[in-house]
N, CA, C and O atoms as CSV, one atom per row, in Angstrom:
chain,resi,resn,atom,element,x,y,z
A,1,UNK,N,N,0.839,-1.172,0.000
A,1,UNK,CA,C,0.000,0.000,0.000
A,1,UNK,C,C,0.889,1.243,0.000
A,1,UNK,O,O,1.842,1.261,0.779
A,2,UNK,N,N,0.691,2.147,-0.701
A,2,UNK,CA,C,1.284,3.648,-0.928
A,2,UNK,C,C,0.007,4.895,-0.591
A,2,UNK,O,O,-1.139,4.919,-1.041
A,3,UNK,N,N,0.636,5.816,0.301
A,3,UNK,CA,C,-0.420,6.750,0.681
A,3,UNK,C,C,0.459,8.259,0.169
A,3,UNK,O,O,1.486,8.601,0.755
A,4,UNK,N,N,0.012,8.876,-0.725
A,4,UNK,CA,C,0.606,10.217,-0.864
A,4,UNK,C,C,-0.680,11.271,-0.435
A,4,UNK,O,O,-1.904,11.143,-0.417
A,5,UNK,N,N,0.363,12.489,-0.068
A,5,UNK,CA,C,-0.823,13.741,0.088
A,5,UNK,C,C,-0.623,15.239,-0.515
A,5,UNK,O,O,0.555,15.593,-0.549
A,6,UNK,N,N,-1.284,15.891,-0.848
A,6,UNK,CA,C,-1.149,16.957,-1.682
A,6,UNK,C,C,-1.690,17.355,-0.712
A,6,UNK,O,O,-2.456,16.492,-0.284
A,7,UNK,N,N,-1.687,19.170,0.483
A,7,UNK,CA,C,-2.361,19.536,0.752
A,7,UNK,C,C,-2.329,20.768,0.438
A,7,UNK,O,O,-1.337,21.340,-0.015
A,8,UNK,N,N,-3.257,21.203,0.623
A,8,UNK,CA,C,-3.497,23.069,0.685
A,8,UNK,C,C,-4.793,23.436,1.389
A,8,UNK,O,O,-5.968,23.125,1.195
A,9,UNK,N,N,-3.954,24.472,2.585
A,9,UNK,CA,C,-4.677,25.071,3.798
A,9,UNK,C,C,-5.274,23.664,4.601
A,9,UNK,O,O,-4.565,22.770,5.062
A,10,UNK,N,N,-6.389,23.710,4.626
A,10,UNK,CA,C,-6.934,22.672,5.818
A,10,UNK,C,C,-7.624,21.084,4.982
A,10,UNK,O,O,-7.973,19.949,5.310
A,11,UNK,N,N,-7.489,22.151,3.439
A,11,UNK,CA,C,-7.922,20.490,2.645
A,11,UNK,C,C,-6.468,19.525,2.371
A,11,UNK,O,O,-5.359,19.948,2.045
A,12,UNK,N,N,-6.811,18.365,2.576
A,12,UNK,CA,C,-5.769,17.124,1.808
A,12,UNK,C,C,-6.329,16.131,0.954
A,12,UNK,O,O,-7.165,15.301,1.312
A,13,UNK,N,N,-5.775,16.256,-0.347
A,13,UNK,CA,C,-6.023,15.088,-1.168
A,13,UNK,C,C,-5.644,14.234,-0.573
A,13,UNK,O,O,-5.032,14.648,0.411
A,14,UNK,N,N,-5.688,12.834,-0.659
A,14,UNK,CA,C,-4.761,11.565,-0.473
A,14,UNK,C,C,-5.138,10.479,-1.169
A,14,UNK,O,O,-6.242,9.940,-1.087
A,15,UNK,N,N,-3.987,10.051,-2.045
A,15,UNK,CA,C,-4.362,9.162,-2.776
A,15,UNK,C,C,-3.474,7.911,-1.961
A,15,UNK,O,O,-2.351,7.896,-1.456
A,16,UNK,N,N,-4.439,6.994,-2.082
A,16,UNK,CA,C,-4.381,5.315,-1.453
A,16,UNK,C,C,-4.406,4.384,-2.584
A,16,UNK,O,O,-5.488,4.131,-3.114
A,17,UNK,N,N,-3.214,3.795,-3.049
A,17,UNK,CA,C,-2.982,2.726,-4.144
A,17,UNK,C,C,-2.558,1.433,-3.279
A,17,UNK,O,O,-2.100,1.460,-2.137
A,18,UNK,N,N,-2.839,0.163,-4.160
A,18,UNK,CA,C,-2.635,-0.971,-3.387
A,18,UNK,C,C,-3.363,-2.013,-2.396
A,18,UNK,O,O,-4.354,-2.427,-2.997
A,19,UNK,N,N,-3.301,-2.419,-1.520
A,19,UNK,CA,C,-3.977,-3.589,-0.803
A,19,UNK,C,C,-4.388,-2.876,0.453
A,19,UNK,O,O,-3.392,-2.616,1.128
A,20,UNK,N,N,-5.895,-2.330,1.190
A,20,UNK,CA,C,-6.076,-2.234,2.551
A,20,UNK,C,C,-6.641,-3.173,3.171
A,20,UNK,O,O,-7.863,-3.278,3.060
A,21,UNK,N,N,-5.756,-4.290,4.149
A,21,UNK,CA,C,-5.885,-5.232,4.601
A,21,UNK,C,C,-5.598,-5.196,6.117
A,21,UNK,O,O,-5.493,-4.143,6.746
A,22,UNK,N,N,-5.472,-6.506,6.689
A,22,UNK,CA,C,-5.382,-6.117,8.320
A,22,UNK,C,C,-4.004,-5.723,8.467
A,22,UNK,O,O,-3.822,-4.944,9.402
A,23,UNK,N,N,-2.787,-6.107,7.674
A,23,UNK,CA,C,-1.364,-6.168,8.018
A,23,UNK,C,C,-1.051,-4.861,7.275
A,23,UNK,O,O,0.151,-4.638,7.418
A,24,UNK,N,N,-1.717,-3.784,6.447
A,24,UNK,CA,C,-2.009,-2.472,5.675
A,24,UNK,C,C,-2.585,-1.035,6.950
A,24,UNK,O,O,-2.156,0.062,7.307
A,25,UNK,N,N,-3.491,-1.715,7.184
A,25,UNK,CA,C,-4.413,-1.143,7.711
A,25,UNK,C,C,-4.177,-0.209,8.913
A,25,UNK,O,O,-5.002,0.698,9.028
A,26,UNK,N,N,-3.022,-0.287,9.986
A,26,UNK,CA,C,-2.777,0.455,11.010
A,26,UNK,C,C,-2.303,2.029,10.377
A,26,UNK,O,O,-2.642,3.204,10.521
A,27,UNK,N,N,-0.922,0.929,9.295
A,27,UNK,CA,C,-0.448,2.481,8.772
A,27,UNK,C,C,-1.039,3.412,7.992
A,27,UNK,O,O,-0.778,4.612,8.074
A,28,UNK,N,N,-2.007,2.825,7.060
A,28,UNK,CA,C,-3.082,3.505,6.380
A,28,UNK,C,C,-3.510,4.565,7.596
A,28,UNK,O,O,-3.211,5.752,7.463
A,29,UNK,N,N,-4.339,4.029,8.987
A,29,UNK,CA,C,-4.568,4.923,10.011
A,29,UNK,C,C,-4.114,6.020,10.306
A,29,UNK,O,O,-4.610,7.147,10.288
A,30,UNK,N,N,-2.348,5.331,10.803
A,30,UNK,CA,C,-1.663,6.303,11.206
A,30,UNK,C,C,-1.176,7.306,9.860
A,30,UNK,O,O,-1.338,8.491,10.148
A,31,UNK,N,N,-0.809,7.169,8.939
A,31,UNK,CA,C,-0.520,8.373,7.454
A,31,UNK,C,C,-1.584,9.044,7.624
A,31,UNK,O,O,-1.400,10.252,7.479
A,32,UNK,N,N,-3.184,8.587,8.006
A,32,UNK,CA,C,-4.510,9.585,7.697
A,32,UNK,C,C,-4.190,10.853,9.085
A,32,UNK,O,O,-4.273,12.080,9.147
A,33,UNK,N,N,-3.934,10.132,9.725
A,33,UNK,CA,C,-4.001,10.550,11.527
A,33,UNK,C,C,-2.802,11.477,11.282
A,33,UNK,O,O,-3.195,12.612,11.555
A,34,UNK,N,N,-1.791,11.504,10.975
A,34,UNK,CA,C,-0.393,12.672,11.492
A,34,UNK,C,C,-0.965,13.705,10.229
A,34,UNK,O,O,-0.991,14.919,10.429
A,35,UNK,N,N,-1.331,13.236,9.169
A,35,UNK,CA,C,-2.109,14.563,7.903
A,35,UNK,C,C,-3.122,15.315,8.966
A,35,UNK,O,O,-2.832,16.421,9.421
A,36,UNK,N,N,-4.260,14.663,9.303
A,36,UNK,CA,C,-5.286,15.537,10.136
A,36,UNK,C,C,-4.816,16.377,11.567
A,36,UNK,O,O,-5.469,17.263,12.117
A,37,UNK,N,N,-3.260,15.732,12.073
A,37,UNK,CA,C,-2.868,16.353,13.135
A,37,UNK,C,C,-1.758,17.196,12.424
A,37,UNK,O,O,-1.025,17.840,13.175
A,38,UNK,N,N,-1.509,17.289,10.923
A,38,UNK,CA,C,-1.057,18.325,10.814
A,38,UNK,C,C,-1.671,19.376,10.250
A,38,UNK,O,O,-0.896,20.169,9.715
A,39,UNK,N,N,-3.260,19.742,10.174
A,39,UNK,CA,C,-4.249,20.807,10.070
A,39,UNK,C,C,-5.050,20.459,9.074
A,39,UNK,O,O,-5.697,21.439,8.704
A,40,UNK,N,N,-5.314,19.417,8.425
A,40,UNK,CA,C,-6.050,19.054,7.091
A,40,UNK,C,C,-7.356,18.405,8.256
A,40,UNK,O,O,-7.461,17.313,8.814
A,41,UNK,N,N,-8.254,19.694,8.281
A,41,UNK,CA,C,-9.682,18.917,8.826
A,41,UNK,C,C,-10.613,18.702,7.744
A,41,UNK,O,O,-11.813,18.877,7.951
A,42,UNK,N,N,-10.155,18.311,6.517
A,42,UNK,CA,C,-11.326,17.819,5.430
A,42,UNK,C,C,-10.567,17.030,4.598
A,42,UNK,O,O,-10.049,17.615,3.647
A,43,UNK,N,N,-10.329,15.610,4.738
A,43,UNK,CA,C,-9.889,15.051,3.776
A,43,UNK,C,C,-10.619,14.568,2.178
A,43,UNK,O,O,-11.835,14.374,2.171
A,44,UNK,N,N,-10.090,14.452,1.304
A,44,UNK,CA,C,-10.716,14.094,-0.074
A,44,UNK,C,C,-10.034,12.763,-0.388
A,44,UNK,O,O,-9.343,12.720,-1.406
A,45,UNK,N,N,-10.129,11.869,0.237
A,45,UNK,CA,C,-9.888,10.531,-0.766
A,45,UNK,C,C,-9.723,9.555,-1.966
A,45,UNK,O,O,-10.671,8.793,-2.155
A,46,UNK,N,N,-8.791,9.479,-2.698
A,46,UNK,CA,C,-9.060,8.684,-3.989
A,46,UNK,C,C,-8.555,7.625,-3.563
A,46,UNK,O,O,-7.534,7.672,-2.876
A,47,UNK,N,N,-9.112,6.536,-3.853
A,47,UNK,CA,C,-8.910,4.816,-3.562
A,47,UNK,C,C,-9.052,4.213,-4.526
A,47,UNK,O,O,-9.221,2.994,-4.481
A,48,UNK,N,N,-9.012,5.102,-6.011
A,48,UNK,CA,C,-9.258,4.437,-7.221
A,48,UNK,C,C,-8.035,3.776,-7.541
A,48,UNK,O,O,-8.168,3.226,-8.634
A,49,UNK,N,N,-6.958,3.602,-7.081
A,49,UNK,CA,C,-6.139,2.209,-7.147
A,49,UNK,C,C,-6.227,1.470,-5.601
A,49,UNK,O,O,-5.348,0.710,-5.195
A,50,UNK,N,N,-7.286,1.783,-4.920
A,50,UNK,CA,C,-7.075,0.218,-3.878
A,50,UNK,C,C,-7.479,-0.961,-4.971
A,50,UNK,O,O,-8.220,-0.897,-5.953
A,51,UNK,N,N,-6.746,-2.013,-4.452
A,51,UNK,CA,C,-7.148,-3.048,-5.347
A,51,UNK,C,C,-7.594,-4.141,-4.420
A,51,UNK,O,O,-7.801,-5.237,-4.940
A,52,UNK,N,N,-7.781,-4.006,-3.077
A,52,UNK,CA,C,-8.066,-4.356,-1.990
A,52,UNK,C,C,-8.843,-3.737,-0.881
A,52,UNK,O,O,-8.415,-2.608,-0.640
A,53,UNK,N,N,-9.882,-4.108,-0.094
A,53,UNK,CA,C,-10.446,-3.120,0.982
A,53,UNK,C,C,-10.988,-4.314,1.588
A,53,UNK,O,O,-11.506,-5.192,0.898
A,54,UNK,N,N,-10.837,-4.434,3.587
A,54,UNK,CA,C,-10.940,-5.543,3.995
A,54,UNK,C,C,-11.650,-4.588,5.077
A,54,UNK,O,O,-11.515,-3.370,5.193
A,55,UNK,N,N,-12.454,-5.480,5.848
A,55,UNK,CA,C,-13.170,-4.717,6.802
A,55,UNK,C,C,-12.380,-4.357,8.001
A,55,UNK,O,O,-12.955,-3.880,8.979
A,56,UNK,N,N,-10.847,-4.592,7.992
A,56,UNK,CA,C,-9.789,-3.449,8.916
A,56,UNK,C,C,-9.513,-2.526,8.037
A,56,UNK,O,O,-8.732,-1.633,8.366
A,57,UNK,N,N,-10.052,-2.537,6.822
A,57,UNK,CA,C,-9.753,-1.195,5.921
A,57,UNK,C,C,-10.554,-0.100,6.282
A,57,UNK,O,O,-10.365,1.069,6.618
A,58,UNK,N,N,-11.636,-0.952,6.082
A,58,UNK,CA,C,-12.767,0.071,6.239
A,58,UNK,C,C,-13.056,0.690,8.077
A,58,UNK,O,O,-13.513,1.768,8.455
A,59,UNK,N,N,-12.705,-0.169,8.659
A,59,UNK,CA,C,-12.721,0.494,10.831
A,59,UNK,C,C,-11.321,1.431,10.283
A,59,UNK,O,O,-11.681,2.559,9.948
A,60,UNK,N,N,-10.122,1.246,10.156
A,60,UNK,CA,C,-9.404,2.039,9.735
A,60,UNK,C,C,-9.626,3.594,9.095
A,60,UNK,O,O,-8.939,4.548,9.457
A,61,UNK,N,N,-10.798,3.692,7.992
A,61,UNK,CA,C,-11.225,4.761,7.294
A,61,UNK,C,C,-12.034,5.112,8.570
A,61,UNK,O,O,-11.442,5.956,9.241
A,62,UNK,N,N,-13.557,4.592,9.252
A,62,UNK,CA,C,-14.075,4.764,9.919
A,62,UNK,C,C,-13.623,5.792,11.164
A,62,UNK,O,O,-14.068,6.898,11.471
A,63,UNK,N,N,-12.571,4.986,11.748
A,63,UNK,CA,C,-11.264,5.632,12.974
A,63,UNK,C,C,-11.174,6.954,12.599
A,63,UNK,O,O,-11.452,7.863,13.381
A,64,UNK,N,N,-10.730,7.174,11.220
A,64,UNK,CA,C,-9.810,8.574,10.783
A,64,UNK,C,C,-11.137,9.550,10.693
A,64,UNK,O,O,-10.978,10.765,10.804
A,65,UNK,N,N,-12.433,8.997,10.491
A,65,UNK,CA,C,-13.483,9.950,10.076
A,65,UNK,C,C,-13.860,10.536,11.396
A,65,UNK,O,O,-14.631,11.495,11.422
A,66,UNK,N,N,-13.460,10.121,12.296
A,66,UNK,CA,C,-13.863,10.521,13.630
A,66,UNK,C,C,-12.973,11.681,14.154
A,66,UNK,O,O,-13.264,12.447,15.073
A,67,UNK,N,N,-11.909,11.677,13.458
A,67,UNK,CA,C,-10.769,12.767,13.362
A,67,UNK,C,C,-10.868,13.820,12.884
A,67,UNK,O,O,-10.673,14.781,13.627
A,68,UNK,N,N,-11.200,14.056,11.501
A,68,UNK,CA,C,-11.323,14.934,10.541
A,68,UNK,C,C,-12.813,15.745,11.052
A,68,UNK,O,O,-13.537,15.311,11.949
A,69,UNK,N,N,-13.082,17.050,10.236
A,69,UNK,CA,C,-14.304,17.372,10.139
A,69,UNK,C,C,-15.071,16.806,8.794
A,69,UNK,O,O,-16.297,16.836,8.891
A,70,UNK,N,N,-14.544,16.296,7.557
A,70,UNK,CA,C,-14.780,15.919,6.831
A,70,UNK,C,C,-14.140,14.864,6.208
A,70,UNK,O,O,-12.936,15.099,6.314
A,71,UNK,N,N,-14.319,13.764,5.578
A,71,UNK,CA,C,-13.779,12.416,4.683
A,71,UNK,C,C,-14.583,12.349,4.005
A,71,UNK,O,O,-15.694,12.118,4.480
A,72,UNK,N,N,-14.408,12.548,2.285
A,72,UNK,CA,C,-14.776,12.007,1.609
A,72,UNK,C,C,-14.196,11.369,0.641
A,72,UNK,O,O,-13.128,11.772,0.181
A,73,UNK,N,N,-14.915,10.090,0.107
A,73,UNK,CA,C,-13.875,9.109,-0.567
A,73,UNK,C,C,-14.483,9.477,-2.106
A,73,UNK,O,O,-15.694,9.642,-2.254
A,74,UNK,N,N,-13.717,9.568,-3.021
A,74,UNK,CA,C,-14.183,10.289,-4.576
A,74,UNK,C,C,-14.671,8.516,-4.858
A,74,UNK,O,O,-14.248,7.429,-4.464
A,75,UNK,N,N,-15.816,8.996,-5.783
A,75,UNK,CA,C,-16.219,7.754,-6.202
A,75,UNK,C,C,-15.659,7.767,-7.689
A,75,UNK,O,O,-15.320,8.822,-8.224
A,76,UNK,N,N,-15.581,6.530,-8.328
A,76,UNK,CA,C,-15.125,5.892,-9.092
A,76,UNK,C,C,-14.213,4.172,-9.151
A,76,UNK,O,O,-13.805,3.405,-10.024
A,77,UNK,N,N,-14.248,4.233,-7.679
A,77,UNK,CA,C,-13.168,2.453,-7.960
A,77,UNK,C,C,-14.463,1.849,-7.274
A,77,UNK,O,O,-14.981,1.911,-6.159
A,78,UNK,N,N,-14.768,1.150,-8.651
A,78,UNK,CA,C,-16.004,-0.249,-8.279
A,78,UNK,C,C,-16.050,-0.904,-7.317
A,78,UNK,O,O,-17.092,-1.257,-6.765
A,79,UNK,N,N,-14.415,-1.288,-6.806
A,79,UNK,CA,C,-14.288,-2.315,-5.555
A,79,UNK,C,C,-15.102,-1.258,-4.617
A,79,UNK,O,O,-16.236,-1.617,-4.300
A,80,UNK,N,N,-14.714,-0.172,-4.204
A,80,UNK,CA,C,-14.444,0.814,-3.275
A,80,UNK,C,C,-16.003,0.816,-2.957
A,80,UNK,O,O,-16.531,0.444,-1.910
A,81,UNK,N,N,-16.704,1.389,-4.254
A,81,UNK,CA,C,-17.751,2.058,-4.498
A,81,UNK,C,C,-19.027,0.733,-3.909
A,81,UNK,O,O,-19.850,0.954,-3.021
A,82,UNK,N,N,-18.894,-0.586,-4.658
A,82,UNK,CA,C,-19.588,-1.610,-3.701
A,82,UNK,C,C,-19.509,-1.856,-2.315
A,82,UNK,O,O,-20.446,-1.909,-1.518
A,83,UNK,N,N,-18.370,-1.994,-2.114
A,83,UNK,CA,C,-18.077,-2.344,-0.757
A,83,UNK,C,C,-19.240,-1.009,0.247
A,83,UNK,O,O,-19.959,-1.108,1.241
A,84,UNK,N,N,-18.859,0.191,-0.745
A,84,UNK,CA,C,-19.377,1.011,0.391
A,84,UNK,C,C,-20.764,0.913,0.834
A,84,UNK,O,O,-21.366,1.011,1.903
A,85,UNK,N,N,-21.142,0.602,-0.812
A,85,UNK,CA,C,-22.658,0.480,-0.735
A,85,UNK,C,C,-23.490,-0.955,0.010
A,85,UNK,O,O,-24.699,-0.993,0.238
A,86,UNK,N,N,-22.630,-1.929,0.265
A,86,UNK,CA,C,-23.085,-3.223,0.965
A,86,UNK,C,C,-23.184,-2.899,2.180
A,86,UNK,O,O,-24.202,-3.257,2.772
A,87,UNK,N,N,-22.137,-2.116,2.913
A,87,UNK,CA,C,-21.707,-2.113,4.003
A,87,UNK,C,C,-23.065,-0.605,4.603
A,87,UNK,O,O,-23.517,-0.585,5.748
A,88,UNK,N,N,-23.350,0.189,3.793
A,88,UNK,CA,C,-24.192,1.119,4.062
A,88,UNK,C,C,-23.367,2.457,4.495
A,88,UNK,O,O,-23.951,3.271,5.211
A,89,UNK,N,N,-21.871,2.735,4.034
A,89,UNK,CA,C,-21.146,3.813,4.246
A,89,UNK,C,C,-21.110,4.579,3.409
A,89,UNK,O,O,-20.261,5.434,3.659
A,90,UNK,N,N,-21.754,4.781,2.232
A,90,UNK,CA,C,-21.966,5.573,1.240
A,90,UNK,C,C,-22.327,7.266,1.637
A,90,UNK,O,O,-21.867,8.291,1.136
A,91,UNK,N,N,-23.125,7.120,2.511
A,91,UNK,CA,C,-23.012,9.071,2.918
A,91,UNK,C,C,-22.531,8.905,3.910
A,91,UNK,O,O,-22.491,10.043,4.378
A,92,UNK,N,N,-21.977,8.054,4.833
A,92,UNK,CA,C,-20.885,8.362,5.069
A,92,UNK,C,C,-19.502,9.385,5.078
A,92,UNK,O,O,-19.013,10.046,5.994
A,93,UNK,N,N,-19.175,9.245,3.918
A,93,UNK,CA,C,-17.841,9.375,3.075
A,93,UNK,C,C,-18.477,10.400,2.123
A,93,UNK,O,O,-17.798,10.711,1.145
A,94,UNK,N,N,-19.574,10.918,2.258
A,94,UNK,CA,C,-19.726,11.971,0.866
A,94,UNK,C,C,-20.146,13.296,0.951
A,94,UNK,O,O,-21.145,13.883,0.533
A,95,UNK,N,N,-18.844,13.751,1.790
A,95,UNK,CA,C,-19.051,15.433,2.129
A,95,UNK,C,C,-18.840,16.101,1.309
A,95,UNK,O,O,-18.209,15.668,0.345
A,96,UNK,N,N,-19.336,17.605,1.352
A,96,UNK,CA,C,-19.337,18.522,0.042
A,96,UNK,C,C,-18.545,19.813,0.412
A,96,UNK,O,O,-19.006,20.954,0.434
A,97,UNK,N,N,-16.961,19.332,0.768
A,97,UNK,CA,C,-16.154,20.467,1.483
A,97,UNK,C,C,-15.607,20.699,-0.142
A,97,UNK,O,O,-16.021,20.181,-1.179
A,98,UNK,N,N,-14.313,21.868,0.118
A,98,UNK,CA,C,-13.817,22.091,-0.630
A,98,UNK,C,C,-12.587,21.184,-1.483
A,98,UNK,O,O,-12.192,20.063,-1.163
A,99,UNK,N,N,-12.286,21.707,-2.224
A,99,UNK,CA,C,-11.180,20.246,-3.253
A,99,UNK,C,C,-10.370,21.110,-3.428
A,99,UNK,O,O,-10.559,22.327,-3.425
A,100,UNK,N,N,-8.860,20.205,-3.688
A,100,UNK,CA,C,-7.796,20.724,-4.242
A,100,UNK,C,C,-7.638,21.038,-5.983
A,100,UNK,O,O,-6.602,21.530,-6.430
């Protein structure tokens, strides 16, 4: 798994490529967690290369949303986009803050 971040002012992109699994999943946490403790209270998510999402992926995303004032995950990755919708996290994840 690879986590990069683009930020500007209090928004952060972050793009998440790769596998979020249980042995993924802490550091996924912690990369979301030191971004939001370094002033990004609205994250924007792309997960359109997870090629993986395990339900420590998703308590993981869950965890960080409790952090932020905002998480939203951009839709477009099918895996992503089902999962969310089985699981019932779909507005969830679909705030209407500002973008980079």
């Amino acid at each position: 798994m690879e986590v990069t971040n683009e930020q500007s002012g209090n928004v952060s992109r972050v793009t998440v490529t790769g596998e979020i699994d249980a042995s993924t999943s802490p550091a996924l946490r912690s990369a979301l967690s030191v971004i939001v403790e370094g002033g990004a209270d609205h994250l924007v998510l792309d997960l359109s290369g997870v090629t993986f999402l395990s339900s420590s992926g998703l308590s993981a995303l869950l965890q960080v949303r409790s952090l932020a004032t905002t998480v939203r995950v951009e839709p477009g990755n099918e895996l992503v986009d089902r999962l969310f919708a089985l699981t019932d996290l779909t507005a969830a994840f679909s705030g209407a803050e500002s973008e980079l």
